[in-house]
C-alpha positions as a Markdown table, in Angstrom:
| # | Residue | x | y | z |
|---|---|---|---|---|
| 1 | Unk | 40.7 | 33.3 | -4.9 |
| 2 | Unk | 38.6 | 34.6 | -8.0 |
| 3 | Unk | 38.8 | 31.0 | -9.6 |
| 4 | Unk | 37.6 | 29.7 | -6.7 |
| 5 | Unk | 34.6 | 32.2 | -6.3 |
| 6 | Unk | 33.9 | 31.4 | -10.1 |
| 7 | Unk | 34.1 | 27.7 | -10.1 |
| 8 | Unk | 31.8 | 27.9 | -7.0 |
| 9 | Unk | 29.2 | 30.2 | -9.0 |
| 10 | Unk | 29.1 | 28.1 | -11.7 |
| 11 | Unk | 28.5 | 25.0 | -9.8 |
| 12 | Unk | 26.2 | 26.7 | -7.7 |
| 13 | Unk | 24.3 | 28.0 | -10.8 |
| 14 | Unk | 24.8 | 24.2 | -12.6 |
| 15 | Unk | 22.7 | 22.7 | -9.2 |
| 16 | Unk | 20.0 | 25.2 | -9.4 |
| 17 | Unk | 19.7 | 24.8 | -13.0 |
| 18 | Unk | 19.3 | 21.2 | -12.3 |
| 19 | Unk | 17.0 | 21.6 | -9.5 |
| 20 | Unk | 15.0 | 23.8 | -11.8 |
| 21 | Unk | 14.5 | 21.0 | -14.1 |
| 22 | Unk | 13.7 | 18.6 | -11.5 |
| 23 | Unk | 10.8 | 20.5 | -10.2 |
| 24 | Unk | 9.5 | 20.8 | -13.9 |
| 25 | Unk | 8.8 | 17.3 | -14.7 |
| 26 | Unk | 5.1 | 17.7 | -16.0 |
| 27 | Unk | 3.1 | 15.1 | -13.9 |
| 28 | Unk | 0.8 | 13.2 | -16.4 |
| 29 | Unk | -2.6 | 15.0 | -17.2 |
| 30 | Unk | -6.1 | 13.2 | -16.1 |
| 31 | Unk | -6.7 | 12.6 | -19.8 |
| 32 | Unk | -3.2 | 10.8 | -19.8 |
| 33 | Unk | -3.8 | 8.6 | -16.3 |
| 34 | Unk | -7.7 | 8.0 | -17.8 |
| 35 | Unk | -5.9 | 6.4 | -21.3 |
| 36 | Unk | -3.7 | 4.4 | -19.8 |
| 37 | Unk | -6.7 | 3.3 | -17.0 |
| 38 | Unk | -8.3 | 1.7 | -19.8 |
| 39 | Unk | -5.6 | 0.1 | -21.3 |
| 40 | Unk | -5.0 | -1.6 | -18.1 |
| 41 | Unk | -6.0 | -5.3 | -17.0 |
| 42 | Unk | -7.4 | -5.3 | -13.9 |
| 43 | Unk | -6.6 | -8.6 | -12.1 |
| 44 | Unk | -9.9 | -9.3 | -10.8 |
| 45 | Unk | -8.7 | -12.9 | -8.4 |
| 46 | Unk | -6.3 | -11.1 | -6.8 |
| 47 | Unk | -8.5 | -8.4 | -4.7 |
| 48 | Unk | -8.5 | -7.4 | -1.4 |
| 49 | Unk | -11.4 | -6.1 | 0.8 |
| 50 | Unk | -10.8 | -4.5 | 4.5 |
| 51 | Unk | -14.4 | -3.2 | 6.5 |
| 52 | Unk | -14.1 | -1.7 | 9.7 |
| 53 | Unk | -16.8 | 0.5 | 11.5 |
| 54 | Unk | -18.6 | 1.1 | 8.3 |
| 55 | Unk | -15.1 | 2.0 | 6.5 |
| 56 | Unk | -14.9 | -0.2 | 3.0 |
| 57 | Unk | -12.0 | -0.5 | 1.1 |
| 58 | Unk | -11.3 | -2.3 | -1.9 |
| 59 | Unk | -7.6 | -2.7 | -4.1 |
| 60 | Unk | -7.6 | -4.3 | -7.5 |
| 61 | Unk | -4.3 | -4.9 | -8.8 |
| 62 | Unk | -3.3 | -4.8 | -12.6 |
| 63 | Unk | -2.2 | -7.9 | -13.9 |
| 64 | Unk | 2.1 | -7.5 | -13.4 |
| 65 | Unk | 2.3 | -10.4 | -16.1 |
| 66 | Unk | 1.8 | -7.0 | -18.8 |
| 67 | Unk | 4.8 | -5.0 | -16.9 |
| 68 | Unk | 7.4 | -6.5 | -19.2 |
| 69 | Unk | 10.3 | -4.2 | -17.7 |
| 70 | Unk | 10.9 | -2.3 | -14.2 |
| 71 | Unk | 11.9 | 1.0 | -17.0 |
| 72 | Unk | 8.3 | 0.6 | -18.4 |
| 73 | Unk | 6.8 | 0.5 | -14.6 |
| 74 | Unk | 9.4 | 4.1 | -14.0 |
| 75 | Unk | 7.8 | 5.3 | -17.3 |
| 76 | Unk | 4.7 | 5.7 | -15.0 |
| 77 | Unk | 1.4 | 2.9 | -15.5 |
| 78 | Unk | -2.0 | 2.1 | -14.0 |
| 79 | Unk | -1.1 | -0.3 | -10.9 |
| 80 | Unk | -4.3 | -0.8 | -9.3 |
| 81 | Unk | -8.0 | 0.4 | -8.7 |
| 82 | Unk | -8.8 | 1.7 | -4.8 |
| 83 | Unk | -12.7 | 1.5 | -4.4 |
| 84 | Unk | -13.4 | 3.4 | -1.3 |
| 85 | Unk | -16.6 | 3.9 | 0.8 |
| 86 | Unk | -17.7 | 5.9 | 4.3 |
| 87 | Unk | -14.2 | 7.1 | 4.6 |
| 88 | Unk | -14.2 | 10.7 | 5.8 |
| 89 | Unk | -11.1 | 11.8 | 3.8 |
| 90 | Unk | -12.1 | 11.0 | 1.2 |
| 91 | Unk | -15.6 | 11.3 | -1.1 |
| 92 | Unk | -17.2 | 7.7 | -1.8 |
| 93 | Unk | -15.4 | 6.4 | -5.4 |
| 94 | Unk | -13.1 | 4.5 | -7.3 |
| 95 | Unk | -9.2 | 5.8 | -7.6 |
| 96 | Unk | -7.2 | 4.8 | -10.1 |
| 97 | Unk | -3.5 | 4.7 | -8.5 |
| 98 | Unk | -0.9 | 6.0 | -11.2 |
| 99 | Unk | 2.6 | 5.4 | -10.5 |
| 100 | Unk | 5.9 | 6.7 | -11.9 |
| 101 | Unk | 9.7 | 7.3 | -11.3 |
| 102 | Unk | 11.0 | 10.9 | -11.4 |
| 103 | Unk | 14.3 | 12.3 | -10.5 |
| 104 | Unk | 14.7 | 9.3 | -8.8 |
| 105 | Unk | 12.0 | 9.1 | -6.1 |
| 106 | Unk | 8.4 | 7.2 | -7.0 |
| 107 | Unk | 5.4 | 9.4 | -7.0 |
| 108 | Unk | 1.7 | 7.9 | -7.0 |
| 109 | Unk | -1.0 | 9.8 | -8.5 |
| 110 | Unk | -4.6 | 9.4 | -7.6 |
């Protein structure tokens, strides 16, 4: 019954260690997502623009031809540009969207 307790500790202990580490991935810092905005081609042809009731919304893609691998894409890059406008939510703007992979679920960053 003891080895049981123990084994159950440990693995108990092992999870939250893991989910410990999980939780600390570092996201990537504004200076990090502002780099790799610049690196990024912006495919210009391939935009899209929705208006409704004074609403504006605009989404530039990067060009995928520079994504060589889906582990670069996990890595976290640039993906697009949202150019947004009378939207209440949020302030007038452009947003870079930053994507990544981490602990196995995709995270974008704005």
């Amino acid at each position: 019954m003891k080895r049981i307790l123990c084994f159950g500790l440990l693995v108990s202990s092992c999870t939250f260690a893991a989910a410990q580490k999980i939780i600390r991935t570092p996201l990537p810092t504004g200076e990090e997502i502002t780099k790799a905005a610049e690196m990024a081609m912006l495919n210009h042809r391939a935009s899209v623009t929705a208006e409704k009731d004074g609403k504006k919304v605009t989404v530039t893609p990067v060009d995928s031809t520079k994504t060589k691998t889906s582990q670069n894409l996990e890595k976290g890059q640039v993906v697009g540009l949202i150019d947004v406008e009378g939207i209440p939510e949020l302030p007038n703007g452009k947003y870079v969207v930053f994507v990544r992979k981490s602990a196995g679920r995709w995270q974008a960053i704005f």
